[in-house]
ZAVEX-504524 format. One line per field, with one value per residue (C-alpha): residue number from 1; x, y, z. Coordinates in pm, whole numbers. Layout:
residues N
seq = (NUM	...);
u = (X	...);
v = (Y	...);
w = (Z	...);
end
This chain:
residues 612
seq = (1	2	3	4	5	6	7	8	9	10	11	12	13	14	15	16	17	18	19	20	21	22	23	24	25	26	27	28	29	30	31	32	33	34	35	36	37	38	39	40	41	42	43	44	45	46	47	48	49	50	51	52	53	54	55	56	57	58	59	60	61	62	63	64	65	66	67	68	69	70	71	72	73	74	75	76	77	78	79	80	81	82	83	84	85	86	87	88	89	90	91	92	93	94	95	96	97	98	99	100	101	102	103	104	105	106	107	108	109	110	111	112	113	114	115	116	117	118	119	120	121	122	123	124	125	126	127	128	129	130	131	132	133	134	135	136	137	138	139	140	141	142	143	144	145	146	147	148	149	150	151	152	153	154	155	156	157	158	159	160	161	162	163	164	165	166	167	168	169	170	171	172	173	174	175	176	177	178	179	180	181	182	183	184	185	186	187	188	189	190	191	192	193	194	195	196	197	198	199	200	201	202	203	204	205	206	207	208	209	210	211	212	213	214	215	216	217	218	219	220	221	222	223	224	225	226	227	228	229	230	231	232	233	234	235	236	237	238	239	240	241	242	243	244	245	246	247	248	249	250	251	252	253	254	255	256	257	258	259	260	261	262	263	264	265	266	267	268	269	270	271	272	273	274	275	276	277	278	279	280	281	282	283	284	285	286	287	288	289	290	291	292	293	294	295	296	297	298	299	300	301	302	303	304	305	306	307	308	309	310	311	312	313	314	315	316	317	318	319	320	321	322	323	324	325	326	327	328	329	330	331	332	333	334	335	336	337	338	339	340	341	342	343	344	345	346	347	348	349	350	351	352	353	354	355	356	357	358	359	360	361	362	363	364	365	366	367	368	369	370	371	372	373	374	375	376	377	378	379	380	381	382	383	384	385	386	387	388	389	390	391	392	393	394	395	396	397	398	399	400	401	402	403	404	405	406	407	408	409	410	411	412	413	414	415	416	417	418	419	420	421	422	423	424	425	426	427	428	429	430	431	432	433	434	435	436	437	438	439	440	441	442	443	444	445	446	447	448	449	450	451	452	453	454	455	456	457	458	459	460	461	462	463	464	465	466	467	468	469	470	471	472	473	474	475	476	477	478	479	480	481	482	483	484	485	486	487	488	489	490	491	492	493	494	495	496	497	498	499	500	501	502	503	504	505	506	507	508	509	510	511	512	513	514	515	516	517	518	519	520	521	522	523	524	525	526	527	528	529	530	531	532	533	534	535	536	537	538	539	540	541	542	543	544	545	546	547	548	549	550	551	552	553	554	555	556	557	558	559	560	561	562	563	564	565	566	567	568	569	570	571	572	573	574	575	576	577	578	579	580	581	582	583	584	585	586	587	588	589	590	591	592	593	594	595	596	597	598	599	600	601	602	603	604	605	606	607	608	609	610	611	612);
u = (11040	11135	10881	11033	10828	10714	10877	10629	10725	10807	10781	10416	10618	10863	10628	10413	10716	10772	10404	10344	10676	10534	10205	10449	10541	10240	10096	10350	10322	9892	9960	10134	9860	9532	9467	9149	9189	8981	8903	9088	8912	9137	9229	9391	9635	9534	9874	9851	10074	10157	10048	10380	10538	10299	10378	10754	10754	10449	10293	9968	9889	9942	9653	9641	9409	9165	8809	8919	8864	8541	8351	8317	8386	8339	8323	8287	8016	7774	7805	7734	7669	7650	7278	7088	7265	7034	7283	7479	7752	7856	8005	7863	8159	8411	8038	7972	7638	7451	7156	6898	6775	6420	6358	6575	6607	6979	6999	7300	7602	7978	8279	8424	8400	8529	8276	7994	8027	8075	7762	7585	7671	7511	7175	7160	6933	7032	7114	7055	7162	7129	7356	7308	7501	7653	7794	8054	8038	8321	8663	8689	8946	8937	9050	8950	8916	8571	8448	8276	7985	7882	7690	7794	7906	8107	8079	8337	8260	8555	8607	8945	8993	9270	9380	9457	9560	9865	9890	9532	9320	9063	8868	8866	8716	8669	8721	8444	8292	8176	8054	8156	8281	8466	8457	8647	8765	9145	9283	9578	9719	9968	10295	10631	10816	11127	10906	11018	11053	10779	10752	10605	10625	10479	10210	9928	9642	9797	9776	9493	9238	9259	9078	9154	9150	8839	8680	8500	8344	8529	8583	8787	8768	8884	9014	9332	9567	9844	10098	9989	10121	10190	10047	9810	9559	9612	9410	9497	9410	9199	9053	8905	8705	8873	8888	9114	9095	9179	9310	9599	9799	10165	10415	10350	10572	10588	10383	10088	9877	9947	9774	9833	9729	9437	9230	9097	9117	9209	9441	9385	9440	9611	9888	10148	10437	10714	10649	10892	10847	10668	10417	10234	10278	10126	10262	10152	9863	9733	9451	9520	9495	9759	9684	9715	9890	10163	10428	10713	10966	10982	11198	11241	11300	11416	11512	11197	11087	10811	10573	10662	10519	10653	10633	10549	10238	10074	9812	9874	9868	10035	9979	10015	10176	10461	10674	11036	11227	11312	11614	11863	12000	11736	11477	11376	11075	10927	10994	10852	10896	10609	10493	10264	10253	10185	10372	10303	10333	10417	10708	10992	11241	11509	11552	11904	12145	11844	11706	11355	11203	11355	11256	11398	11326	11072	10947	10641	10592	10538	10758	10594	10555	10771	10939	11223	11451	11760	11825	12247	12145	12008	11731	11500	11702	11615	11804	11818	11970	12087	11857	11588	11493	11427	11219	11019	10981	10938	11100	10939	10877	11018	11215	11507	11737	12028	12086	12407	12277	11985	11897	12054	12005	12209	12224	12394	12369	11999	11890	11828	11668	11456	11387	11280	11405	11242	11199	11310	11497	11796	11991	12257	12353	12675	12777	12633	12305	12230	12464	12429	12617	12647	12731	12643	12297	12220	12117	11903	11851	11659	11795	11595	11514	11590	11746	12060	12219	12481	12554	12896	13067	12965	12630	12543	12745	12781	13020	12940	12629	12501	12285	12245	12000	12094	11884	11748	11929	12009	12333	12513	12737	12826	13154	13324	13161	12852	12848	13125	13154	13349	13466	13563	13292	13050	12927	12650	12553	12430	12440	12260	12075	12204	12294	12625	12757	12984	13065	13393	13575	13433	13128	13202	13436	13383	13608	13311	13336	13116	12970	12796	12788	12599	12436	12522	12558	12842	13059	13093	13110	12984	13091	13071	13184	13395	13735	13839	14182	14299	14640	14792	14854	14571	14478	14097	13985	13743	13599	13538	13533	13818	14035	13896	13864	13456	13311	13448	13286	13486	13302	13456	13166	13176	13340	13680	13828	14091	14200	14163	14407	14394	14165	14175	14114	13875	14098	14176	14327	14695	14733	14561	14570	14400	14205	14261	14297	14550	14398	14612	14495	14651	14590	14635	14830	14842	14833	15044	14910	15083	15062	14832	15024	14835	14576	14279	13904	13718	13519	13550	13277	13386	13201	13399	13302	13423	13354	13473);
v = (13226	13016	13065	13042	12829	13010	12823	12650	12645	12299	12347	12138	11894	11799	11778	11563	11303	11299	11242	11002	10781	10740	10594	10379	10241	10217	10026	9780	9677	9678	9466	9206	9167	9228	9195	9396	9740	10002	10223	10552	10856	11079	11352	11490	11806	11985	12062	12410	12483	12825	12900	13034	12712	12557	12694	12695	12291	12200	12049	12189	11822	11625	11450	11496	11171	11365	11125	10996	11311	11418	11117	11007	10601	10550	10174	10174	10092	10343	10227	9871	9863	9531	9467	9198	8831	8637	8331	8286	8044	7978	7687	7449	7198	7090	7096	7432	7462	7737	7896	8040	8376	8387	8025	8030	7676	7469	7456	7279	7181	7042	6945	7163	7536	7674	7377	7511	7864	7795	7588	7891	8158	7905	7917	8287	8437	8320	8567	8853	9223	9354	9258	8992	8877	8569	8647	8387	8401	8204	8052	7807	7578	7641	7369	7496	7806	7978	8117	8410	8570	8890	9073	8934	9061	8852	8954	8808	8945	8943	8556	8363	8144	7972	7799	7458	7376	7500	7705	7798	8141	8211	8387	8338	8597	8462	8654	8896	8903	9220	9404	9210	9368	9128	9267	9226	8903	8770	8541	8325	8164	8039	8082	8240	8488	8281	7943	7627	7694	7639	7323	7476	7770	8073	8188	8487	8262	8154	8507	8529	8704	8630	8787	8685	9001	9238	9272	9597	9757	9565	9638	9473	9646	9637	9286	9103	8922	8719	8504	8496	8255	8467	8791	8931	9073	9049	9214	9144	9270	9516	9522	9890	10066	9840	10016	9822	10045	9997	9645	9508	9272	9130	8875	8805	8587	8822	9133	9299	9431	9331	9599	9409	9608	9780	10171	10391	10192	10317	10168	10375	10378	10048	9871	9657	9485	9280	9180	8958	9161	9471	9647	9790	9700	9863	9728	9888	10053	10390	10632	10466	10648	10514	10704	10784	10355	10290	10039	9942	9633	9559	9363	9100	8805	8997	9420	9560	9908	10024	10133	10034	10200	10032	9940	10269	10326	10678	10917	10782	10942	10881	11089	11094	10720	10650	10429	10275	10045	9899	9560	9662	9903	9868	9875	10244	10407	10497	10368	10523	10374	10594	10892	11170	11063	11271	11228	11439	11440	11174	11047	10821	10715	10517	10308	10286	10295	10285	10572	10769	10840	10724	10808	10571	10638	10849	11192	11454	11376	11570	11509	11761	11877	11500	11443	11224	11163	10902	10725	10738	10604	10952	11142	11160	11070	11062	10881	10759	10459	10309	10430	10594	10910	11101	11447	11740	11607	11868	11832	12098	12233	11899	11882	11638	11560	11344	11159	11091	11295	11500	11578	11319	11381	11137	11029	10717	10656	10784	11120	11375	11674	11987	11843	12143	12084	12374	12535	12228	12216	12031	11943	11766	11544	11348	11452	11718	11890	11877	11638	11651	11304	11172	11202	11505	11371	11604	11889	12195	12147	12438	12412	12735	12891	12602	12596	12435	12418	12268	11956	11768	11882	12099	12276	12212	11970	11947	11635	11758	11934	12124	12399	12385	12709	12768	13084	13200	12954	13003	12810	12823	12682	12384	12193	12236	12514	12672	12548	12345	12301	12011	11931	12146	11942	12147	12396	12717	12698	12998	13085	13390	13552	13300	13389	13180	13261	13085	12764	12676	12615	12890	13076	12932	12693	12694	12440	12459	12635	12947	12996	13265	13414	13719	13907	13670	13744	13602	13626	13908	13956	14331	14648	15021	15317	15638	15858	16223	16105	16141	16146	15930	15564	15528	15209	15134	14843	14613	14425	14128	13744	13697	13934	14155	14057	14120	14493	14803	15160	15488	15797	16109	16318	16731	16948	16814	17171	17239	17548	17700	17489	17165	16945	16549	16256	15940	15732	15433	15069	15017	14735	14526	14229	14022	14328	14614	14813	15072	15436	15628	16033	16251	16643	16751	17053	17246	16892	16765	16430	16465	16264	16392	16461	16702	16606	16639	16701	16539	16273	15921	15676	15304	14977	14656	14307	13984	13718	13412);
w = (9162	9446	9737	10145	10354	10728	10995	11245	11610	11705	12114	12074	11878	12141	12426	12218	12147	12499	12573	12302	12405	12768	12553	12390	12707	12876	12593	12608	12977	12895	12633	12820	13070	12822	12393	12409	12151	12125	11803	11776	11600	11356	11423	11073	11077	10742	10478	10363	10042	10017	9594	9546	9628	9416	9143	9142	9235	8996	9354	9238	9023	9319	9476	9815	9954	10196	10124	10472	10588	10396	10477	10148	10065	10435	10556	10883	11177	11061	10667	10767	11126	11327	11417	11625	11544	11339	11486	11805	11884	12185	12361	12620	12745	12454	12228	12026	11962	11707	11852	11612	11782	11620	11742	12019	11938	11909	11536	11507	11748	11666	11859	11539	11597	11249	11083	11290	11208	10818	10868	11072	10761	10537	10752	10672	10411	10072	9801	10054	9960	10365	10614	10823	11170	11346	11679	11863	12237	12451	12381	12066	11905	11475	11296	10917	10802	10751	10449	10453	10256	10128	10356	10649	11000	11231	11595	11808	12128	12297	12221	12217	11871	11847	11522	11609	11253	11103	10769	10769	10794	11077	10778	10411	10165	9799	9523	9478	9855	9936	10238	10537	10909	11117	11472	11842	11977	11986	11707	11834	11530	11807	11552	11774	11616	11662	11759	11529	11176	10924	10789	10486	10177	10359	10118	10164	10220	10545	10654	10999	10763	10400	10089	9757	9579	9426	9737	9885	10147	10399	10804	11028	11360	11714	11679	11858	11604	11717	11581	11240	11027	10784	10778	11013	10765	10370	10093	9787	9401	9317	9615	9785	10055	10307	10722	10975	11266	11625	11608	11775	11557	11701	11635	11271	11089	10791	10805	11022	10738	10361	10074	9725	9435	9743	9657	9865	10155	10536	10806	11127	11468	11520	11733	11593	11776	11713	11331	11136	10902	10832	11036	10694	10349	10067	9711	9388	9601	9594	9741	10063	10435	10686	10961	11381	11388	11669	11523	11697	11717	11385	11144	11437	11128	10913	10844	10691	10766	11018	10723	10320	10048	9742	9379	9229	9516	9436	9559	9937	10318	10568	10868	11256	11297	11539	11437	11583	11747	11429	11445	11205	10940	10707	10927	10847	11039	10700	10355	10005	9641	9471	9367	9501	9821	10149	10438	10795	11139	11193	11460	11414	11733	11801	11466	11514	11240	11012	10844	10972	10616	10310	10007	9725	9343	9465	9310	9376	9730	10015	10359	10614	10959	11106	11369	11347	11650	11743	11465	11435	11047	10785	10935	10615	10288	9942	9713	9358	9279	8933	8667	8879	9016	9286	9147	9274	9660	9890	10220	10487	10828	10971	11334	11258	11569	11670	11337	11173	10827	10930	10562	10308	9940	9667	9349	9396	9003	8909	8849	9125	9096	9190	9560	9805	10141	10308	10641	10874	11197	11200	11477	11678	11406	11453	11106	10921	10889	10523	10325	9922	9788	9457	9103	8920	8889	9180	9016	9105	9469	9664	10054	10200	10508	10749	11108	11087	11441	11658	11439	11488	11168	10894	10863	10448	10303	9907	9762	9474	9392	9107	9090	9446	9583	9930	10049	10334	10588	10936	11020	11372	11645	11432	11451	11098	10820	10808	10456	10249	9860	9899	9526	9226	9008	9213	8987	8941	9336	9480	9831	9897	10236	10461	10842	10908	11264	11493	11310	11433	11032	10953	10794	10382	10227	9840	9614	9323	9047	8918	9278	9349	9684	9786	10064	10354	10717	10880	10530	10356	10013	9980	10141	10107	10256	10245	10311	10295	10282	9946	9942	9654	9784	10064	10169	10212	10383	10216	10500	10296	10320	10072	9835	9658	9286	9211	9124	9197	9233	9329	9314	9390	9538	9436	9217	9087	9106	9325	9140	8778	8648	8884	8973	9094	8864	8873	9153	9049	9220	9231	9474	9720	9942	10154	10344	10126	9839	9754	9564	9329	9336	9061	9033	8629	8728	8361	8161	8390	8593	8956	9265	9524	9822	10033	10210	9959	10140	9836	9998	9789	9819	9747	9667	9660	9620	9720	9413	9481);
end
């Protein structure tokens, strides 16, 4: 049984674009004059699944991240908060000096900022299993990167580094290094977006903050990342519990943050601008919480999307971002190459001719509760491509406006099928509203109880489809047909308990084969009623969408008697057309079978229907 989704009301929705895009622009003039950040706090919108849905889509195995939420795995300030320094550096002339705070004495000073501060994290308690602080005060050159320990916080205080070296990283976690929190300050790795190019191989250790891979109970918070080299932040292999939150990281050559094989790790309430590449990155990565991040003006170098889930990443949220701006077609606001990932609320604006979610060889995830608004490229797509597939997503209780496909579903050579799209606005696109492409890989399709409105052409699209479900669906005051079976390899689609009014081609245009069409408003396919007038030949009209050629009833209600010897006979059809049906009435007057041409007052009841 196929379950219909309630509609949500989507007035908050719209105000909160609005709201949120004059953020977006504020943010952008503070960030010209300031690089401070502040930490956001999430503020998660729960997914419901109706049981019934459940258990039709087998959505009941997916694993819906929500640790984030529980407070479990948490690796933030009050895990391993920042105490007292146990070492400050600060800087006295061109001289930084280290300044031991249970001596007070100088300990150690160096023309050589980055030198000093590896030298102050050696100073710290050896083989230690508590954390322990150094704290840099002022504005320093880096001409090395610094190595840092387990159980270690960095406080930056607001300081300026600036890496005076090329192809280095401000911060370098070996393999293995464990609880560390790097926090504040502003890291100028001084690279332009489109400065002079690199005079080396780009590789991830010249990202600003750099961990080689099985690394945990990491924080990097409230920090100012600039120019990167590479990427901003990378984590790499098997690598988990990881928080960036509230940092501000722009004008990467490559990427702002770069998960590599990363778990149950959390990216939340940042700011990314103008990357090269990609604002996030998660490859073969899964359990992870992307969450409440602005990203915009990406794909400056090169057309990435705003957020890219790839390589088969599983088990992962994504939830309350806003994301656009994206440079060029392929610069969708957010990209998925997984499985059982959750998707919601978040927003995606002006991408362009790119695409606002795409889901590509993706299957069991969930796409709900978005808002995705002027992109001219597919509102939220799922495709297969060449040997893979795109199962068992469900696609609901999203507002989808102004794109040139709001709903785009192909197989463009891989297998397609059992994808919900359920309960979603869609609206004003320049084509059509719901477009089913591809090969007869698209198979078994459920398109129900959605708002399909004045789009440019036709409401539900299929070129071709098979066993395509399309129930429950209101479609109006759209510029070709309500719905359109475009192509006679089209076959067993059902469209049942639609409304379809004022669509200027027309309510249905069917060129499948075995369609079945029932119940709709808007296109008739059953009627019933009754006449007195029985005289042999009457017409009846059928009221239906097409000519009659489905079921017929006739009931002659009463006693058949119209005299000892004469009496009328089951009427049956002689002719029809386009509108109605013709009704033969003969009387057996002493075994004789003649016309009826009096006026009979035997009341017939008739049932037609319209199969097409």
């Amino acid at each position: 049984m196929h379950m219909h989704w309630h509609k949500k009301s989507f007035l908050d929705k719209k105000t909160l674009l609005a709201v949120l895009f004059c953020c977006v622009l504020l943010v952008g003039i503070f960030l010209g004059q300031s690089w401070s950040t502040s930490s956001t706090t999430v503020s998660p919108t729960n997914i419901v699944l109706n049981d019934q849905l459940n258990s039709s889509l087998n959505v009941s195995s997916l694993y819906l991240n929500q640790t984030w939420q529980n407070g479990q795995n948490r690796t933030d300030l009050i895990a391993n908060p920042i105490g007292p320094p146990s070492i400050i550096i600060d800087i006295s002339g061109s001289t930084s000096r280290q300044i031991n705070q249970t001596t007070g004495q100088v300990d150690g000073q160096n023309t050589n900022a980055s030198s000093l501060t590896v030298n102050a994290l050696g100073n710290l308690t050896v083989s230690r299993t508590w954390m322990e602080t150094v704290k840099l005060k002022g504005n320093f050159s880096f001409s090395g990167y610094v190595t840092v320990p387990s159980y270690t916080a960095i406080d930056l205080e607001g300081s300026l580094i600036t890496e005076v070296t090329p192809h280095l990283p401000f911060f370098w976690l070996a393999s293995g290094t464990h609880d560390v929190t790097i926090k504040g300050g502003y890291l100028n790795a001084q690279k332009e977006l489109n400065g002079p190019p690199l005079t080396t191989t780009v590789s991830q250790n010249e990202s600003s903050i750099y961990t080689v891979g099985s690394n945990y109970n990491l924080n990097f918070l409230d920090m100012a990342i600039n120019g990167s080299i590479n990427h901003g932040i990378s984590i790499l292999t098997n690598s988990y519990n990881v928080l960036i939150q509230g940092c501000s990281i722009n004008q990467s050559y490559n990427d702002g943050v770069n998960f590599g094989a990363v778990h149950d790790s959390r990216i939340i309430g940042n700011q990314f601008y103008y990357q090269g590449h990609v604002p996030i990155v998660l490859t073969t990565s899964y359990r992870n919480t992307i969450a409440n991040n602005v990203a915009l003006y990406f794909g400056q170098r090169a057309t990435f999307s705003g957020i890219h889930v790839f390589t088969q990443s599983y088990f992962n949220t994504i939830v309350g971002n806003v994301v656009g701006y994206g440079n060029g077609s392929g610069a969708h606001g957010i990209y998925i190459n997984g499985y059982q990932n959750t998707i919601s609320d978040n927003i995606c604006t002006n991408l362009g001719s790119a695409y606002g979610i795409y889901l590509n060889d993706a299957s069991e995830n969930i796409v709900t509760a978005n808002i995705v608004n002027g992109t001219s490229g597919k509102g939220i797509a799922l495709v297969a491509d060449a040997s893979g597939t795109d199962y068992n997503n469900l696609v609901g209780n999203n507002f989808v406006n102004g794109s040139q496909d709001g709903i785009f579903i192909q197989s463009n050579g891989g297998a397609v099928y059992q994808n919900t799209i359920s309960a979603n606005v869609v609206k004003k696109s320049s084509r059509y509203g719901i477009y089913v492409l591809g090969a007869t890989g698209t198979t078994y399709t459920y398109i129900t109880n959605n708002d399909i409105s004045n789009n440019t052409s036709t409401g539900i699209r299929l070129e071709p489809g098979n066993f395509t479900y399309m129930t429950g669906n209101t479609i109006f005051g759209n510029g070709g047909w309500g719905i359109h079976i475009v192509a006679v390899t089209s076959g067993n689609n059902y469209i049942k308990n639609n409304v379809i009014t004022n669509n200027t081609s027309g309510a249905i245009s069917n060129a499948g084969t075995a369609t079945i069409i029932q119940f709709n408003v808007g296109y008739v396919t059953e009627n019933s009623g009754s006449t007195a007038n029985c005289i042999n030949g009457t017409w009846i009209p059928t009221g239906l969408a097409g000519k009659e050629n489905g079921a017929v009833t006739l009931k002659v209600n009463g006693t058949r008697l119209i005299n000892a010897t004469c009496y009328v006979l089951d009427p049956t059809i002689i002719a029809e057309n386009s509108t109605h049906v013709q009704i033969e009435f003969l009387n057996n007057n002493a075994g004789t079978f003649v016309a009826v041409t009096a006026t009979e007052t035997k009341t017939i009841q008739w049932y037609f229907e319209y199969k097409p």
